[in-house]
Structure formats: structure tokens, C-alpha cells
N, C-alpha and C positions, 0 to 999 in steps of 0.2 A: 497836672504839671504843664508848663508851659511849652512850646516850641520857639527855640530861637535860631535865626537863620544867620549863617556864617555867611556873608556877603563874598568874601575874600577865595573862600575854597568851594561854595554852592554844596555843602554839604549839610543836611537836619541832623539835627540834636532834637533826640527825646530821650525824655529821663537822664540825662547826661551820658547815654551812648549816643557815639555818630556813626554813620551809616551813609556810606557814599551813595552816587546813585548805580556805579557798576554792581553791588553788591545788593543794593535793594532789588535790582532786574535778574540778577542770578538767584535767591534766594526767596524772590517774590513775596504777596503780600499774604498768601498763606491760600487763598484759591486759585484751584486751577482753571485755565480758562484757555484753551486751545488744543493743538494733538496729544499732550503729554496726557491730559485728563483721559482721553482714550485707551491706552495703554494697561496692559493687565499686569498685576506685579509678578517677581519670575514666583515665589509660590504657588498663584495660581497655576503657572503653567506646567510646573514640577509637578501639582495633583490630580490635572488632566491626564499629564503624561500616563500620570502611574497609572488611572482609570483605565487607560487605552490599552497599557501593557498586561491588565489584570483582565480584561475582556477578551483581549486575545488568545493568551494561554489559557483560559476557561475553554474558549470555544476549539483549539489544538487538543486541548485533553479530552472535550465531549466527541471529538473527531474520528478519536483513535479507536479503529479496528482491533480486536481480540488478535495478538500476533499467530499466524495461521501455524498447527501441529508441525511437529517438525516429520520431514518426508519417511524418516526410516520407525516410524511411530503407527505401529497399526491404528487405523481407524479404522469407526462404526458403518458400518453398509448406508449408501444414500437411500433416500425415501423409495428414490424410482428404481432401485437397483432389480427389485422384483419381479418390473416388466423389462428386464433385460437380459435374459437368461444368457449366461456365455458356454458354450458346446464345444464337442467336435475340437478338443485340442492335441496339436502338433508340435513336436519340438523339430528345430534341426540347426546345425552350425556351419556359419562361411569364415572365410578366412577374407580382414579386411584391404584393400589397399595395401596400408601400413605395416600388414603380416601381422596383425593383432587376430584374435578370432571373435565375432559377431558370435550370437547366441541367439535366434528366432524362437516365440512362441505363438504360432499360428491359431485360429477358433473361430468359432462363430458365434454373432451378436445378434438376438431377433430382438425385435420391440412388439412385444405384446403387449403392452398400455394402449392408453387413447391420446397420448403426447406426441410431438415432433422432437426429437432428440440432438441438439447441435452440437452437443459436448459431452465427454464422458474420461473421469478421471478414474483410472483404476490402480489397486496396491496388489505386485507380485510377491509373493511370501517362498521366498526359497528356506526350507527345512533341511536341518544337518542331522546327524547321529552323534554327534558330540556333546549333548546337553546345551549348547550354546546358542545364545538369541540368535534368532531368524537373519537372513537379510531381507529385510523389506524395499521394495525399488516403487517408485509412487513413477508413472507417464503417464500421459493423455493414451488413450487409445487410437489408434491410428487404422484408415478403411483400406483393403487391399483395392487400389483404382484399376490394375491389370495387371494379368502376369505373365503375358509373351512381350518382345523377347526376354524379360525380367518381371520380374518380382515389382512393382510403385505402389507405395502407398499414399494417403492422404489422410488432412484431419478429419475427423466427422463435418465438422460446421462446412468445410466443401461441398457435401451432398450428406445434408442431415439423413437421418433416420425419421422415416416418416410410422403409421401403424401400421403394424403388420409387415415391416419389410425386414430380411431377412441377409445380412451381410458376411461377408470375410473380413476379419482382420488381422494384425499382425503387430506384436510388441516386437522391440530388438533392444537387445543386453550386449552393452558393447562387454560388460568382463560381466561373469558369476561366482558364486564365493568356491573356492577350492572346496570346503567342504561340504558342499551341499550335498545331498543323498542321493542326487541324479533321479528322486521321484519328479513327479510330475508337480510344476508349483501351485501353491492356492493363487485365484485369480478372486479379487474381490473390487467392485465396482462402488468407490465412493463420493462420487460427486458426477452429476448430470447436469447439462444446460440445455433447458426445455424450452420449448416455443409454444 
């Protein structure tokens, strides 16, 4: 087909459509040729997105830690518990500040392993007579530092437990269950932090 040009208006005619030149420049001539060619369509960037967000929560869920026993839940004796025999236990009660009453369970902690000891979590098991679960209390164990004119304690990791050394320590219960059997509680040692 021919082209014939409209003198009058400067506009082409092909095939009998006309086609200004504002609209040829908007519409162009079918390649791209400058920043627009650049440009990535929004699809593409919709399934990077997604990629990114599927990477992530993989890597959050490969993340996730076993959520830790819950505190009143006995657990299994740690590995090192062995070389930590706990002794020599004492009860006695103060009356706090507040008029509340403190509950002490004094003992002694040797390290007979070949480890340096920074940490030591232990679970106190108070027994009733009523058929009724335990109360289990989960602390850190805590090193008697001196005891004139008071009683202070500290955590281990202040002055680990080295082999062969031989300390005081001292748990405190701010309440205990009314009906505990006033025996002496199980002390069990479950988790250590060695050096």
C-alpha cells in the first residue's frame, strides 16, 4: 500500500489509518531504545519478592531453637553432674524486708572432674504427702563469697569452679509450697557451663 502525505495537517496515512506524530512518539515504533528497555516488568519483581520472602522464613524456621523444658518439668541429670557431687545440706528461714519469709538451702559443691565449671543450673524438688506433683523450682546455683557480717552470694562464672575445688553454696526460695513434707528437697544438677 501506498503512503500519502497530508500536506495541510503533517500527518501519515498507512493503510488508511492516520497516526499524528504526538502519538507515533507515545506509542513508538515497536523497539525499545533508551531507559525504558532497562526496566524489569512489575512480575518480575513480584517473583524476586516472593524468592526473598521464601529464603527468609526457610532460614527463621532452620533457626529455631527446640523451645527450652518448661522450669517446673523435671529434667535429666547433665553429663557433668557426676563430677559435682552436692553435700553437706542445710535448711534455714529469714524473714524478708517486706515481712515475707526467705527459705535457704545451704550445701556443698566439689568438682571432681577434670573441667573448669562457670555455670551450673540446678532443679529443687520439694515432695508433699498429699499424692500431688512436686514443686520443682529450676535457679542457677549461686557461691557463698563470705559470710561476716552477712550471708553474699555470687554466681559461679565470678569465680568458676576450677578441679578439685571445693565450695559453699546457697539456693534461696522466696515462698515454698504449704504442703511440702518439711523433708529435706531433692537437689539435682542439670545443666553446666564448662570451660
Amino acid at each position: 500500500m501506498s503512503e500519502v502525505r497530508n500536506a495541510t495537517s503533517g500527518e501519515d496515512k498507512q493503510d488508511g489509518l492516520e497516526q499524528s506524530g504526538a502519538e507515533a512518539e507515545i506509542f513508538g515504533s515497536g523497539t525499545l531504545n533508551g531507559p525504558d528497555e532497562r526496566r524489569l516488568p512489575y512480575a518480575a519483581w513480584g517473583v524476586a519478592a516472593l524468592i526473598v520472602i521464601v529464603v527468609v522464613g526457610a532460614l527463621v524456621l532452620a533457626g529455631r531453637k527446640k523451645p527450652p523444658a518448661a522450669p517446673d518439668t523435671l529434667q535429666p541429670a547433665d553429663a557433668y553432674a557426676i563430677s559435682l557431687p552436692l553435700s553437706g545440706f542445710a535448711m534455714s528461714e529469714a524473714e524478708n524486708l517486706s515481712g515475707g519469709k526467705l527459705t535457704y538451702l545451704d550445701g556443698h559443691v566439689k568438682n571432681v572432674g577434670d573441667r573448669t565449671v562457670a555455670g551450673v543450673t540446678v532443679q529443687v524438688v520439694f515432695q508433699n504427702d498429699e499424692a500431688l506433683a512436686p514443686l520443682i523450682d529450676t535457679l542457677p546455683l549461686t557461691l557463698i563469697r563470705m559470710k561476716e557480717p552477712y550471708i553474699d552470694t555470687e554466681a559461679v562464672s565470678a569465680e568458676p569452679l576450677k578441679p578439685g575445688d571445693d565450695r559453699e553454696f546457697r539456693l534461696t526460695f522466696e515462698s515454698v509450697p504449704e504442703n511440702w513434707n518439711q523433708q529435706m528437697p531433692e537437689v539435682r544438677v542439670i545443666g553446666t557451663q564448662l570451660r
